[in-house]
C-alpha positions in Angstrom: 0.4 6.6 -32.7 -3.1 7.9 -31.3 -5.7 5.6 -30.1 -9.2 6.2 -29.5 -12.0 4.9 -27.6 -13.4 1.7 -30.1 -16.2 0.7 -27.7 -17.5 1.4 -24.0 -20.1 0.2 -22.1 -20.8 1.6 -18.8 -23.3 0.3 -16.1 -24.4 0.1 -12.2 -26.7 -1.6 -9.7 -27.7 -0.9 -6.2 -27.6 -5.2 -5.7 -29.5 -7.1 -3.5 -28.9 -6.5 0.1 -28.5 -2.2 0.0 -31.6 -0.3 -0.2 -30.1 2.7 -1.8 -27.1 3.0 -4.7 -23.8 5.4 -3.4 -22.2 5.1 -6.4 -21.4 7.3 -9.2 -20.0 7.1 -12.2 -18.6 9.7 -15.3 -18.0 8.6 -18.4 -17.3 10.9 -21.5 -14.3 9.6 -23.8 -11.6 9.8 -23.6 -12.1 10.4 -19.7 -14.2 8.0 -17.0 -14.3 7.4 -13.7 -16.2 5.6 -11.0 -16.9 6.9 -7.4 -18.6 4.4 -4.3 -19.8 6.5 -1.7 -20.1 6.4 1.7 -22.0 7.6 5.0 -25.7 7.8 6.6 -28.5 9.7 5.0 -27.6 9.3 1.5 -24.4 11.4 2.2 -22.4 8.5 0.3 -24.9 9.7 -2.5 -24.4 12.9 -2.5 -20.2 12.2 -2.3 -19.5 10.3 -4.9 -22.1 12.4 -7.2 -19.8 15.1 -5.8 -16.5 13.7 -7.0 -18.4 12.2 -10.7 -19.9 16.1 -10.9 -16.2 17.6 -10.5 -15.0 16.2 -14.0 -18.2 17.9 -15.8 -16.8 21.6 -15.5 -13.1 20.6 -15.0 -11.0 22.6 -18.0 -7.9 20.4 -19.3 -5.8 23.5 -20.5 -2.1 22.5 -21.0 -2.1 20.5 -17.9 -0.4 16.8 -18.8 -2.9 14.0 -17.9 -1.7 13.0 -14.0 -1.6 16.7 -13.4 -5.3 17.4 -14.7 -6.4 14.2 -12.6 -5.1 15.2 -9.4 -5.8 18.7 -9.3 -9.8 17.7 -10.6 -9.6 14.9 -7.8 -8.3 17.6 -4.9 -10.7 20.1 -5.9 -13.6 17.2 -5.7 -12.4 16.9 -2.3 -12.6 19.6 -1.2 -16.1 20.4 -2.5 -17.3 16.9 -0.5 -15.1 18.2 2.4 -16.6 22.1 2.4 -20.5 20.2 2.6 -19.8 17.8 5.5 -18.6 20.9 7.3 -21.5 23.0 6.3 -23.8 19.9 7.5 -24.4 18.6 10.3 -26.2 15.5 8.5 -23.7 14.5 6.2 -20.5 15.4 8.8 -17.6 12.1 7.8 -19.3 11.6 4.2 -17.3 10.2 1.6 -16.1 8.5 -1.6 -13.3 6.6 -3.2 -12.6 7.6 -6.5 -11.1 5.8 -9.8 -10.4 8.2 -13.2 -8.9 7.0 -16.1 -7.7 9.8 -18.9 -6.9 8.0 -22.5 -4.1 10.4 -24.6 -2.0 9.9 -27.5 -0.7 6.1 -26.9 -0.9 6.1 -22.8 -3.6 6.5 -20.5 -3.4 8.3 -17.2 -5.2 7.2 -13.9 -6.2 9.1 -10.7 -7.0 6.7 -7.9 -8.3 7.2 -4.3 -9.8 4.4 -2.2 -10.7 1.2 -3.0 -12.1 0.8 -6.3 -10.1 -0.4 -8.8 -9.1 0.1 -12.9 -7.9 -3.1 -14.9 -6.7 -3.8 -17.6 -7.4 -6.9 -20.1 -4.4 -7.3 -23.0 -3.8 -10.4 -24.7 -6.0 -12.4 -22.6 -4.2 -11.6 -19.0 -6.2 -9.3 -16.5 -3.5 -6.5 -15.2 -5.1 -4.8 -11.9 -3.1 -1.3 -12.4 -4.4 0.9 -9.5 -3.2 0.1 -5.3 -6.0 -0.5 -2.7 -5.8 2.2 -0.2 -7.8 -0.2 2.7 -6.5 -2.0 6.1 -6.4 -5.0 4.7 -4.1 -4.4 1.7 -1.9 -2.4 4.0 -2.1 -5.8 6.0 -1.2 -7.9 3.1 1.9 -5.6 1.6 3.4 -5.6 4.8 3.2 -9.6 4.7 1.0 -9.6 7.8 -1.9 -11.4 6.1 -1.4 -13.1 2.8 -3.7 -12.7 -0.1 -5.9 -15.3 0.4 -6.6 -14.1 3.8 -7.3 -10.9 2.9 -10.1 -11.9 0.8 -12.3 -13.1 4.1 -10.6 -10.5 6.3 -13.4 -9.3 8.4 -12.1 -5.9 8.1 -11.9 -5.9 4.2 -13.9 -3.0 4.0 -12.1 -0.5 6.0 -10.3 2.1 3.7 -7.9 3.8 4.8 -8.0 7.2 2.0 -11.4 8.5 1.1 -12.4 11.7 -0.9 -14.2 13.9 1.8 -13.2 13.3 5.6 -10.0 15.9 5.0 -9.9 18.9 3.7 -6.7 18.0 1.6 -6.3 14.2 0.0 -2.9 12.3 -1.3 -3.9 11.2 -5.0 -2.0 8.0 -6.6 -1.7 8.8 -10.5 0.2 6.7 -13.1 0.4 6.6 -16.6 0.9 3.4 -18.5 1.8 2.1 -22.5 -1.4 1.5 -24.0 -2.1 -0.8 -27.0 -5.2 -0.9 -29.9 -7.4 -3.6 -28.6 -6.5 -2.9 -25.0 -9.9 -3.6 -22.9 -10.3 -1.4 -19.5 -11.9 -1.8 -16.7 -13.3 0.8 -13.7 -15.3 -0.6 -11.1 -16.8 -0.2 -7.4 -16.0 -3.1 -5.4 -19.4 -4.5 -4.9 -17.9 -6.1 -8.1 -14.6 -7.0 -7.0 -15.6 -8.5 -3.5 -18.5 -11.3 -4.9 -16.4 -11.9 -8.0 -12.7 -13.5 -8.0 -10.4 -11.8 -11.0 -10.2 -14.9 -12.9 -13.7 -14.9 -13.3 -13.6 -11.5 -14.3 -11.0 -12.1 -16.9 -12.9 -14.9 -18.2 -16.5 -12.7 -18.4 -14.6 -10.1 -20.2 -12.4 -12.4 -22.3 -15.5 -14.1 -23.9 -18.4 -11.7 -23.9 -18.8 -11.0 -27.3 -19.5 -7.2 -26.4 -18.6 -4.7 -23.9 -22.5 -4.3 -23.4 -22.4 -8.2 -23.3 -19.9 -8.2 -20.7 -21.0 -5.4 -18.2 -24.6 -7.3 -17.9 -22.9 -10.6 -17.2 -20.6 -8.8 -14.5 -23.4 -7.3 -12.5 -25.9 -10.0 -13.0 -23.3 -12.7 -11.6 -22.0 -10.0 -8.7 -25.9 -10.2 -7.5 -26.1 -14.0 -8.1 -23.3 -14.3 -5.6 -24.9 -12.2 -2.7 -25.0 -8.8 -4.3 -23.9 -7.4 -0.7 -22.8 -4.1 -2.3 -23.8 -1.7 -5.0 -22.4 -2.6 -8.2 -20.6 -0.1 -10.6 -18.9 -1.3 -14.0 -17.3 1.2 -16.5 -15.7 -0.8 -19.8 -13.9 0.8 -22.6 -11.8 -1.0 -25.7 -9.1 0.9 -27.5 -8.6 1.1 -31.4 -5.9 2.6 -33.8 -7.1 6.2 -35.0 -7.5 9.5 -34.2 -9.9 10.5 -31.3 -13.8 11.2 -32.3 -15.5 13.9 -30.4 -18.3 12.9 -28.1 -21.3 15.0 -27.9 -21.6 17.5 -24.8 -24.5 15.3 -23.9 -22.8 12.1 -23.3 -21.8 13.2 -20.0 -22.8 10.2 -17.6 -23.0 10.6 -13.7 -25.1 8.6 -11.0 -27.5 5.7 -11.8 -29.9 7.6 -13.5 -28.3 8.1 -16.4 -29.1 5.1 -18.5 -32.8 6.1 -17.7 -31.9 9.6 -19.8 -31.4 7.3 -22.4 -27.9 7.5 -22.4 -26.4 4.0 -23.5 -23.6 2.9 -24.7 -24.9 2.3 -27.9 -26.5 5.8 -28.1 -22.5 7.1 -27.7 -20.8 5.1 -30.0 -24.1 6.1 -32.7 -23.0 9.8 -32.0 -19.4 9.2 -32.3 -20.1 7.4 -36.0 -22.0 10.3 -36.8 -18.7 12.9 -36.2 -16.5 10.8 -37.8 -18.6 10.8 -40.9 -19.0 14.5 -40.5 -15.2 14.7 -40.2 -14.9 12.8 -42.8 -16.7 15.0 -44.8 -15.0 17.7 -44.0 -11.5 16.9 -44.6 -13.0 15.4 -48.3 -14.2 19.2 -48.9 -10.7 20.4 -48.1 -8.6 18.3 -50.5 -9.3 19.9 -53.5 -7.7 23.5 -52.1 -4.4 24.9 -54.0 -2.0 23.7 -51.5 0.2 27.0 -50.0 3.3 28.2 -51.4 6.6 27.0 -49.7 8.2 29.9 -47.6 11.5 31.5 -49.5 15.1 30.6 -48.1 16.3 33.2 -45.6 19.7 32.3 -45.7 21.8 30.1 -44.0 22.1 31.8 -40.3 18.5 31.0 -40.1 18.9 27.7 -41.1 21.4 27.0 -38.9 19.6 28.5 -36.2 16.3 26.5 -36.7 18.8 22.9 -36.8 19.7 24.0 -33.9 16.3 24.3 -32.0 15.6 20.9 -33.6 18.4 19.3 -32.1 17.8 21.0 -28.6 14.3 19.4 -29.1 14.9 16.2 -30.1 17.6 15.8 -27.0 14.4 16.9 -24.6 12.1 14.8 -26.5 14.0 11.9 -26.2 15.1 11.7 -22.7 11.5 12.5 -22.1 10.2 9.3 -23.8 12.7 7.3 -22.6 12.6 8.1 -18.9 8.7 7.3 -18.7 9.9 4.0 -18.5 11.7 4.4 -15.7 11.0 5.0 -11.7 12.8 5.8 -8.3 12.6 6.4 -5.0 13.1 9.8 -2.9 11.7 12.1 -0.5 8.3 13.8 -0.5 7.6 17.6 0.9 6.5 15.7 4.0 9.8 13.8 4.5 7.9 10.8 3.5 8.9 7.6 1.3 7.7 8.6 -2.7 7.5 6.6 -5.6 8.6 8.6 -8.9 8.6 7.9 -12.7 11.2 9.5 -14.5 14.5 10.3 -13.8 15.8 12.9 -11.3 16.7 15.7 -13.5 15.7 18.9 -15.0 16.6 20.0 -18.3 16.5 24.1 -19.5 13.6 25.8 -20.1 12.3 24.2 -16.7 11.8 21.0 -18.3 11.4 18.5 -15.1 12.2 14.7 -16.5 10.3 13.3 -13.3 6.8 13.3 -11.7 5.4 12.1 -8.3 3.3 8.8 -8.7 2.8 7.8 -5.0 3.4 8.6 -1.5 3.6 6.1 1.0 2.6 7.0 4.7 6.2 6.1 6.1 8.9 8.7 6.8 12.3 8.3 5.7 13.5 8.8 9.7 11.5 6.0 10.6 14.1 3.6 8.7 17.3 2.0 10.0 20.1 4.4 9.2 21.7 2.0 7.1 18.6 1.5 4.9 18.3 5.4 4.4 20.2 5.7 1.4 18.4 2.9 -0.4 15.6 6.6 -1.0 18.3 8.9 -1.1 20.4 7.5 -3.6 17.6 7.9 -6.5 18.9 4.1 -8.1 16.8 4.1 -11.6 14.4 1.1 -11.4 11.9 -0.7 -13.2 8.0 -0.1 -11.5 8.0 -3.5 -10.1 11.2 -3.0 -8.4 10.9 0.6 -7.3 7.4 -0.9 -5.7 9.1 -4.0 -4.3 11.9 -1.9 -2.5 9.2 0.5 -1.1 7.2 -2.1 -0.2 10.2 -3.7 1.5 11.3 -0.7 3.2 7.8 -0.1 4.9 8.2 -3.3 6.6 11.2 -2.5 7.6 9.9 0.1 9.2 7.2 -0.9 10.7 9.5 -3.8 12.6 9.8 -3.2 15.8 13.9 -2.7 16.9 15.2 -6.3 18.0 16.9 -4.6 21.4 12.8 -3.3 22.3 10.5 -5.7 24.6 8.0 -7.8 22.3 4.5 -6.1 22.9 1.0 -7.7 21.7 0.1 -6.1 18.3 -2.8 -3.9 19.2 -5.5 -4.4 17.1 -5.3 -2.9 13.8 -7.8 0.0 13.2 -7.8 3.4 12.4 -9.2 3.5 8.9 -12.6 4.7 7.9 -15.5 2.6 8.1 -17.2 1.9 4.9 -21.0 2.0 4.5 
């Protein structure tokens, strides 16, 4: 089953208490993305325009989704990284950034920083994407629990930015998507004045996306507006994708004063589908191509037996995208992985790298080292809860060791 984009809506505000708007956004189906910027003299500008800009030029080719996204997302950083060096002026600039990449019957995200993607399915609001700030850090090592990390003080300390590096670690995933799914991309000037049920609610009963992303932003400034404000929406359908004109291309605020609305998108993707339409109408009436002769029954033999070679990868291909574990990264590190750990011919790798978490496999008690090692099959939640269980195990300190103080937490980058 394909799915393609049904409806989108895509918006953003510079609120009430910044004088300037850092954010970005990108938003050309089946791909979208939102970047907040920051640093002084409209360097968080020119960063997250940066890291929107990247995916204009960036040629899919045979890469698969995650791949594209991460190698568009390090090459972004590395442009944002290349101008802080060359400028004295915007030296520490950055941007988080959030892509999402819709194919077949899944969709594919790339995620750095703190804004988030959501998704809304049968009423219940799914946040899909992993803070990378202090305070979540904080709160999956059980040190603060969610409620406190809403009013943390240092809530807006990220801890992974496009920009302050030359190289960046991307978090990409892939997840089952549905007709009628409803996602959400968005900066978190949204996300800090609004709670997520409130969210759900806005989205569950605006009787448009356009409807929707007004209400979002309007009620983010009713509630302070201490942040610019960045909203990118899009509903899924049954149905072939429709091609978008090259014109559609959306990045930075000023794009709705180029007169490119969501309504003006979803006009020009009517107007293909008709064309399409068309097109295939003219074609139906052509003589239909003679079947190829039989060639015996060595060839047929030999073409069952490609079919079964390809059904075998097929299959364990689909069925271990349901399926993570945990191992080792090149850096010796904790990763998270989706797939199972094993290669078929042809180079066929039944696995892919979805996360890596900052803490080393010889940081852990020896006895808990084979909990990454042994490569256990899991279910997401699971694989997450054990890595999540085996950074705080970690980070304990050793019961023989004197009890120090906790220092105060720090170390991340300031945003804005």
């Amino acid at each position: 089953m394909s799915l393609r984009i049904a409806e989108q809506s895509f918006q953003t505000d510079t609120g009430r208490q910044r004088a300037a708007n850092e954010d970005s956004f990108f938003a050309r189906a089946p791909l979208f993305a939102v970047a907040d910027g920051m640093g002084g003299a409209q360097a968080g500008e020119v960063a997250s325009r940066l890291a929107a800009e990247a995916f204009e030029p960036a040629e899919r080719g045979s890469q698969p989704p995650e791949a594209f996204l991460r190698a568009t997302i390090e090459d972004a950083n590395r442009r944002i990284n290349s101008v802080a060096h060359d400028d004295a002026s915007r030296s520490g600039m950055g941007t988080t950034l959030t892509a999402a990449l819709v194919e077949g019957d899944e969709i594919s995200f790339g995620h750095v920083g703190d804004s988030r993607a959501y998704r809304l399915r049968d009423g219940e609001l799914s946040l899909l994407t992993m803070d990378h700030s202090l305070v979540e850090e904080l709160r999956r090592q059980g040190r603060l629990t969610a409620e406190q990390a809403e009013q943390h003080p240092q809530r807006s300390i990220i801890t992974r930015a496009l920009g302050p590096e030359p190289e960046v670690e991307v978090d990409t995933m892939t997840y089952a998507a549905r007709p009628g799914d409803l996602y959400l991309l968005c900066s978190d000037g949204l996300t800090t004045m609004l709670k997520e049920d409130r969210v759900r609610q806005i989205l569950v009963e605006a009787y448009s996306l356009d409807a929707a992303t007004n209400q979002l932003i309007s009620e983010a400034n009713e509630a302070g507006g201490r942040d610019n404000i960045t909203v990118v929406a899009f509903r899924l359908e049954e149905g072939e994708p429709a091609e978008v004109a090259d014109d559609a291309t959306l990045v930075g605020p000023t794009a709705a004063a180029a007169g490119l609305s969501g309504e003006a998108m979803r006009a020009e993707a009517a107007r293909t589908r008709q064309a399409d339409m068309g097109g295939a109408a003219s074609q139906s009436g052509r003589r239909q191509a003679r079947p190829p002769r039989r060639r015996g029954r060595t060839a047929l033999k030999a073409l069952i037996g490609l079919l079964l070679v390809a059904g075998v990868i097929a299959g364990a291909y689909v069925g271990s995208r349901q399926l993570y574990f945990l191992g080792t990264d090149e850096g010796g590190r904790i990763a998270l992985y989706r797939g199972v750990p094993y290669e078929l011919p042809l180079g066929v790798d039944l696995y892919s790298e979805v996360l890596s978490s900052p803490t080393r496999v010889d940081s852990l008690p020896e006895d808990r080292r084979d909990e990454v090692v042994d490569h256990d099959l899991r279910s997401r939640g699971d694989a997450v809860d054990l890595l999540e269980n085996l950074e705080g195990v970690a980070l304990a300190p050793a019961p023989t060791e004197p009890r120090n103080e906790p220092s105060q937490p720090g170390g991340g980058a300031p945003r804005k």
